[in-house]
VEXMARKOL-490757 format. One record per residue: residue number from 1; x, y, z of N, C-alpha, C in turn; residue in three letters. Coordinates in nm, 2 decimals. Layout:
% residues N
KETI    nr   n.east   n.north     n.up   ca.east   ca.north    ca.up   c.east   c.north     c.up   rest
KETI   NUM        X         Y        Z         X          Y        Z        X         Y        Z    ALA
...
This chain:
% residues 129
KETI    nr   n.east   n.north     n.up   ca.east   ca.north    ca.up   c.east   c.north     c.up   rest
KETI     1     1.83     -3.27     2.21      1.91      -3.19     2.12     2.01     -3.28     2.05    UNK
KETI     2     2.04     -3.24     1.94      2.18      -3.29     1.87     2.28     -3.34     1.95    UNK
KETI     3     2.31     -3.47     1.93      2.47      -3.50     1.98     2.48     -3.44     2.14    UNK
KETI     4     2.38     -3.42     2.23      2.44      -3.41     2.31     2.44     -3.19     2.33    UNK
KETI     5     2.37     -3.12     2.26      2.40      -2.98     2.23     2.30     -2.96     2.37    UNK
KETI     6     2.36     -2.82     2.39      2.23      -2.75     2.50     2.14     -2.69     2.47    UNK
KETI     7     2.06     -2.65     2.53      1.93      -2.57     2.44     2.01     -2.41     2.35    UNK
KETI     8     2.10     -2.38     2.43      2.12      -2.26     2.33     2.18     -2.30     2.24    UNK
KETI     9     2.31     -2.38     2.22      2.37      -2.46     2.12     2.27     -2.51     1.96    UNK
KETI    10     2.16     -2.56     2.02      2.07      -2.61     1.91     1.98     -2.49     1.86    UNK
KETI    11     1.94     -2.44     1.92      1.85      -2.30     1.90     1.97     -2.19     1.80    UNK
KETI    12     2.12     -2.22     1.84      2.24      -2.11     1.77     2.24     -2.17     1.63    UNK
KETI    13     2.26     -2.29     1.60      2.25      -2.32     1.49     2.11     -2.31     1.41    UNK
KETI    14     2.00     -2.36     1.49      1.91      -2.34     1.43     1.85     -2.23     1.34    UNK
KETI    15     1.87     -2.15     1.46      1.80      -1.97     1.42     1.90     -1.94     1.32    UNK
KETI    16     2.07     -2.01     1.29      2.14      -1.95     1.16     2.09     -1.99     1.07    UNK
KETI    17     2.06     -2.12     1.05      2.03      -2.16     0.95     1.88     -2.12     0.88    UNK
KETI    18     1.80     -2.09     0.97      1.64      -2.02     0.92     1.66     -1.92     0.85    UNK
KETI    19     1.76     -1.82     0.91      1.80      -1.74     0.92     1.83     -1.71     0.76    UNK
KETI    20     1.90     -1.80     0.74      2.02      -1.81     0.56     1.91     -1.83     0.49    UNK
KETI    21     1.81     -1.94     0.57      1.72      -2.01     0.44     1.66     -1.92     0.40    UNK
KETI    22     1.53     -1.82     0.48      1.47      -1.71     0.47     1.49     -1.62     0.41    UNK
KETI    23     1.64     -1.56     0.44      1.65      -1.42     0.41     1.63     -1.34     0.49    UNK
KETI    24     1.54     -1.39     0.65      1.46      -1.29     0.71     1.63     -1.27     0.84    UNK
KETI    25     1.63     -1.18     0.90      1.73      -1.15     0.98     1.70     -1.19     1.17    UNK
KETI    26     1.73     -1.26     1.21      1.71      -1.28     1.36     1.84     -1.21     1.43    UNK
KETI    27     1.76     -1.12     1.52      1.85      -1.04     1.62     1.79     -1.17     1.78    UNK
KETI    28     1.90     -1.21     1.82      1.93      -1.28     1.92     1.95     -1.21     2.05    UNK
KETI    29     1.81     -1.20     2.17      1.89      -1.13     2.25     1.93     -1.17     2.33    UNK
KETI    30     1.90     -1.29     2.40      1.91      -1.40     2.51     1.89     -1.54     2.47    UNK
KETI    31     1.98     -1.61     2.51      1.98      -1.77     2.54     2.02     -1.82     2.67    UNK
KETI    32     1.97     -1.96     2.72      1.95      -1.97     2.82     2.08     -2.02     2.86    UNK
KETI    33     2.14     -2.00     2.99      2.29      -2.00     3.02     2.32     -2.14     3.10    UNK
KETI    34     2.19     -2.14     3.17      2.21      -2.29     3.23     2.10     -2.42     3.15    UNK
KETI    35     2.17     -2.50     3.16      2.09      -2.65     3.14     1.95     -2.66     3.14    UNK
KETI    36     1.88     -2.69     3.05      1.75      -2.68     3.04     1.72     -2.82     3.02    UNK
KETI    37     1.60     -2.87     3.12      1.58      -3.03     3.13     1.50     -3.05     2.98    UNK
KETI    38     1.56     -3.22     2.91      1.55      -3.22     2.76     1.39     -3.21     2.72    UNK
KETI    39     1.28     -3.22     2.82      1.16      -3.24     2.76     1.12     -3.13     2.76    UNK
KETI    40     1.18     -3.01     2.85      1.14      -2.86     2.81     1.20     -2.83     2.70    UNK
KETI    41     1.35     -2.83     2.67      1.42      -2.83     2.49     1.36     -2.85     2.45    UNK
KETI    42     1.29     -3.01     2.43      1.25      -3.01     2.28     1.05     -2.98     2.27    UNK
KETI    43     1.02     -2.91     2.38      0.88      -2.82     2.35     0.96     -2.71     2.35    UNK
KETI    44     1.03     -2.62     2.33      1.08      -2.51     2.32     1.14     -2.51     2.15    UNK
KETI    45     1.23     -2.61     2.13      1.27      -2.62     1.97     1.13     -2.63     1.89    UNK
KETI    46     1.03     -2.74     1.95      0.94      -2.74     1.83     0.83     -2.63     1.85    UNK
KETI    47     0.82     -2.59     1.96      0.74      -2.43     1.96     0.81     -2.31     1.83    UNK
KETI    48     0.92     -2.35     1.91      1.07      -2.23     1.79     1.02     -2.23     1.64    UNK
KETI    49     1.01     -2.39     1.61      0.97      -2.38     1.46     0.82     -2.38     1.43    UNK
KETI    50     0.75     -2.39     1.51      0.56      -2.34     1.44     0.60     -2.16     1.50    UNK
KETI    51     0.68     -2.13     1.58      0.64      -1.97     1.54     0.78     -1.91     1.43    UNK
KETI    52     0.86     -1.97     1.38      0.95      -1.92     1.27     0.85     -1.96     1.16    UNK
KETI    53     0.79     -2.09     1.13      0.71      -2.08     1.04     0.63     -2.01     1.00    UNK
KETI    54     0.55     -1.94     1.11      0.42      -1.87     1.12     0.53     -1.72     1.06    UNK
KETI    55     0.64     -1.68     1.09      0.68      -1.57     1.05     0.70     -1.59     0.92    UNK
KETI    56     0.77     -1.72     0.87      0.83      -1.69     0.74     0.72     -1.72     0.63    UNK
KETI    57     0.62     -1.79     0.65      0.48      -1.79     0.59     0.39     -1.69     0.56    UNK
KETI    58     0.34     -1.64     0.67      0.28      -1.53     0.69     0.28     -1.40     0.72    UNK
KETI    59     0.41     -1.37     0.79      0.45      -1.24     0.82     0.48     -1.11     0.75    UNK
KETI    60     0.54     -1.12     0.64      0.60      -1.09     0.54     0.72     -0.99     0.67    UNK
KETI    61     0.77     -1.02     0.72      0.88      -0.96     0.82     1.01     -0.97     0.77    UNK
KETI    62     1.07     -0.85     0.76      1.24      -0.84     0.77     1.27     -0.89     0.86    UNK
KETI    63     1.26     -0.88     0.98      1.36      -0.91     1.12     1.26     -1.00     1.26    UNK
KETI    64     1.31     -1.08     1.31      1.24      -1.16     1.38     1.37     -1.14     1.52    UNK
KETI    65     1.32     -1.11     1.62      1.40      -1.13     1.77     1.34     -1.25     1.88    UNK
KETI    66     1.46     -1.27     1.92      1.46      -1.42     2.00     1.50     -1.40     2.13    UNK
KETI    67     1.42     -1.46     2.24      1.51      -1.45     2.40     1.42     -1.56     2.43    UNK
KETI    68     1.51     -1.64     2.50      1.51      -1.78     2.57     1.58     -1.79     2.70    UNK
KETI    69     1.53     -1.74     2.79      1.57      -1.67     2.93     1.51     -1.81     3.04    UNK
KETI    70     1.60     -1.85     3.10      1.56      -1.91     3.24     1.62     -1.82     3.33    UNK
KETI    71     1.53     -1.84     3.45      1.53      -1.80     3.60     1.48     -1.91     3.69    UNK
KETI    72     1.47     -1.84     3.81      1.43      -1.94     3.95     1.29     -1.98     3.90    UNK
KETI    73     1.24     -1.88     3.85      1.08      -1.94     3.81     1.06     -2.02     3.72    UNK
KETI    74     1.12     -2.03     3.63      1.15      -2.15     3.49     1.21     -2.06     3.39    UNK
KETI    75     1.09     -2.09     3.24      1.20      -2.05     3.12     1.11     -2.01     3.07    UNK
KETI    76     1.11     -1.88     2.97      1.04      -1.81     2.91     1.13     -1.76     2.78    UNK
KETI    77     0.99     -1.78     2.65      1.04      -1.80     2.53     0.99     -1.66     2.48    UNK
KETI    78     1.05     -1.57     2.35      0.99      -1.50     2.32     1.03     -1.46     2.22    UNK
KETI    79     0.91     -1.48     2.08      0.98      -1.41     1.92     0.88     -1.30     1.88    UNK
KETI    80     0.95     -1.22     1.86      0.87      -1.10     1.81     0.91     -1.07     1.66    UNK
KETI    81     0.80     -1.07     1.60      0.82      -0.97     1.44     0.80     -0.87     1.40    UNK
KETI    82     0.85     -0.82     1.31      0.84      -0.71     1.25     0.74     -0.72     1.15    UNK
KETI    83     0.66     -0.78     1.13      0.58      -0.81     1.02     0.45     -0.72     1.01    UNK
KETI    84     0.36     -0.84     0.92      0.23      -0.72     0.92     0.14     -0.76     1.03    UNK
KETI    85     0.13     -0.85     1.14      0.04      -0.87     1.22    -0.11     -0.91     1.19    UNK
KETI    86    -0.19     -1.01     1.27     -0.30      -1.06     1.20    -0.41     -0.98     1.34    UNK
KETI    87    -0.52     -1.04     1.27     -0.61      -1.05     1.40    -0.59     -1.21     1.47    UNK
KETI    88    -0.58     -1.19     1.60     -0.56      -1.32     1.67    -0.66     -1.41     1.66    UNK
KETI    89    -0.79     -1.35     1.61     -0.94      -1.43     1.64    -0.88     -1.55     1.57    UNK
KETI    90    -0.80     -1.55     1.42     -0.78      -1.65     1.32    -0.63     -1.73     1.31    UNK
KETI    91    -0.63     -1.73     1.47     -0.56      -1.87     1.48    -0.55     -2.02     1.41    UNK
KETI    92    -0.41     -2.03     1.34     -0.45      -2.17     1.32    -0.36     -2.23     1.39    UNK
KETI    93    -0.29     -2.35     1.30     -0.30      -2.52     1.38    -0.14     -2.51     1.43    UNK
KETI    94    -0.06     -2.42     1.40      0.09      -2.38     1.43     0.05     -2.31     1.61    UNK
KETI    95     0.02     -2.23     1.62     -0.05      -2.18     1.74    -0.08     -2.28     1.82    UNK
KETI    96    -0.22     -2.33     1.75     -0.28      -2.47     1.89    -0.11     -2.53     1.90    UNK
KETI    97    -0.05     -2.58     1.84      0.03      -2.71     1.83     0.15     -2.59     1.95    UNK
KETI    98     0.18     -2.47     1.97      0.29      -2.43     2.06     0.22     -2.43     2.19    UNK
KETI    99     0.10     -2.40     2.16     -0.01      -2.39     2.33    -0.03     -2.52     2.37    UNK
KETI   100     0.00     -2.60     2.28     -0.03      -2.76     2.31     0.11     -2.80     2.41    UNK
KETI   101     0.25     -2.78     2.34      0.38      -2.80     2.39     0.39     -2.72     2.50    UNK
KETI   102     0.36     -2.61     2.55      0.36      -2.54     2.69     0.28     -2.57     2.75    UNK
KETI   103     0.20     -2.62     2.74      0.09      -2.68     2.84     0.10     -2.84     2.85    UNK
KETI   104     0.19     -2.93     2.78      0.19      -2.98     2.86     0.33     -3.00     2.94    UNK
KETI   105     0.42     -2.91     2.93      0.49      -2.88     3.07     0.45     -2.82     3.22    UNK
KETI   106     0.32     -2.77     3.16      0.21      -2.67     3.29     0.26     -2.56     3.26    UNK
KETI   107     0.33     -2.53     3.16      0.34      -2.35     3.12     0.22     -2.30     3.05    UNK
KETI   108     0.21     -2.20     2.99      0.15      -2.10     2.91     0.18     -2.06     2.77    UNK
KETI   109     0.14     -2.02     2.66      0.18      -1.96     2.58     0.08     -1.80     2.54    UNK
KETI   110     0.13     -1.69     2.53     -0.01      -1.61     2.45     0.05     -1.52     2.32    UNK
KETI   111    -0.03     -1.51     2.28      0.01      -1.44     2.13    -0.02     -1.29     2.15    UNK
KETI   112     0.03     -1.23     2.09      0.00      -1.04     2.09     0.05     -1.03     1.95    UNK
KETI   113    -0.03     -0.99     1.88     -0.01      -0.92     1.73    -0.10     -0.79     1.71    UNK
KETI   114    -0.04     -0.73     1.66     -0.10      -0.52     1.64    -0.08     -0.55     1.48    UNK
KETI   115    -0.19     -0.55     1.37     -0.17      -0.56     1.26    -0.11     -0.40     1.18    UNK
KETI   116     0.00     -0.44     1.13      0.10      -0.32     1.07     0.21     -0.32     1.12    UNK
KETI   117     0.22     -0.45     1.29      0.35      -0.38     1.35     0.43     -0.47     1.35    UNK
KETI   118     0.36     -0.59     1.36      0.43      -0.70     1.44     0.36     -0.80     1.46    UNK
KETI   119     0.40     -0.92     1.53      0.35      -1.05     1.63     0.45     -1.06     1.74    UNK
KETI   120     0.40     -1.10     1.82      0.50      -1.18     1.94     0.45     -1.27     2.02    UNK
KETI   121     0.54     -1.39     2.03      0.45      -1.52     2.08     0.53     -1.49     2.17    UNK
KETI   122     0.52     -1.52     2.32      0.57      -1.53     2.44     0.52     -1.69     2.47    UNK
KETI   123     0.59     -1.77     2.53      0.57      -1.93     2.65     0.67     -1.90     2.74    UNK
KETI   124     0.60     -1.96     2.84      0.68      -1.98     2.97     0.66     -2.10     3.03    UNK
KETI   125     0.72     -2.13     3.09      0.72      -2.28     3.15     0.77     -2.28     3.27    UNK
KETI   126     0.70     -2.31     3.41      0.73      -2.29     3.54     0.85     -2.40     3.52    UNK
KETI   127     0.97     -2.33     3.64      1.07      -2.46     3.68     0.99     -2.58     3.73    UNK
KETI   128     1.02     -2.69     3.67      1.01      -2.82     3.71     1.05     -2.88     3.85    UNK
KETI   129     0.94     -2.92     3.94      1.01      -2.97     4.07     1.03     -3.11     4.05    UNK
């Protein structure tokens, strides 16, 4: 992160400033409250930006929501849109590239999109022993 910032710190400024650039509105429901080790940050930041891209490219979405939640089990990421929604069959290389970053922490990522309603990428990433 920046200077020393925490994952929510960098993620607060980030999501403002997409935020301005876009036009599109991010409702923030969760950020993570405790310390997140920096090599999960920064697959989480650069996940953050192939799915803000994927919204402000293709979504055509008013409003995007964010939760970046740790627990005992690890940390789980989650942006949902308001958009038009695709079929998932036609994944491209923003996708591989977040499934690439959660895996290789040994997390997950899956996509859910209902065309007309939305997308929402969910990752999670087990606590690190």
């Amino acid at each position: 992160m920046r200077g020393g910032q925490s994952l929510a710190e960098a993620l607060e400024s980030y999501l403002a400033e997409w935020s301005e650039r876009t036009g599109i509105a991010v409702e923030t429901w969760a950020l993570p409250a405790t310390d997140v080790p920096s090599r999960v940050s920064s697959a989480v930041m650069a996940a953050m930006d192939d799915a803000l891209s994927n919204v402000e490219l293709h979504s055509r979405a008013r409003m995007v929501s964010i939760a970046v939640t740790t627990s005992k089990s690890g940390l789980r990421m989650t942006v949902s849109d308001n958009g038009q929604g695709f079929p998932i069959t036609g994944t491209g290389g923003g996708i591989a590239r977040m499934r690439a970053a959660f895996a290789e922490m040994g997390g997950s990522l899956s996509v859910n999109s209902v065309l007309g309603e939305g997308t929402t990428v969910t990752g999670v990433v087990p606590r690190q022993r």
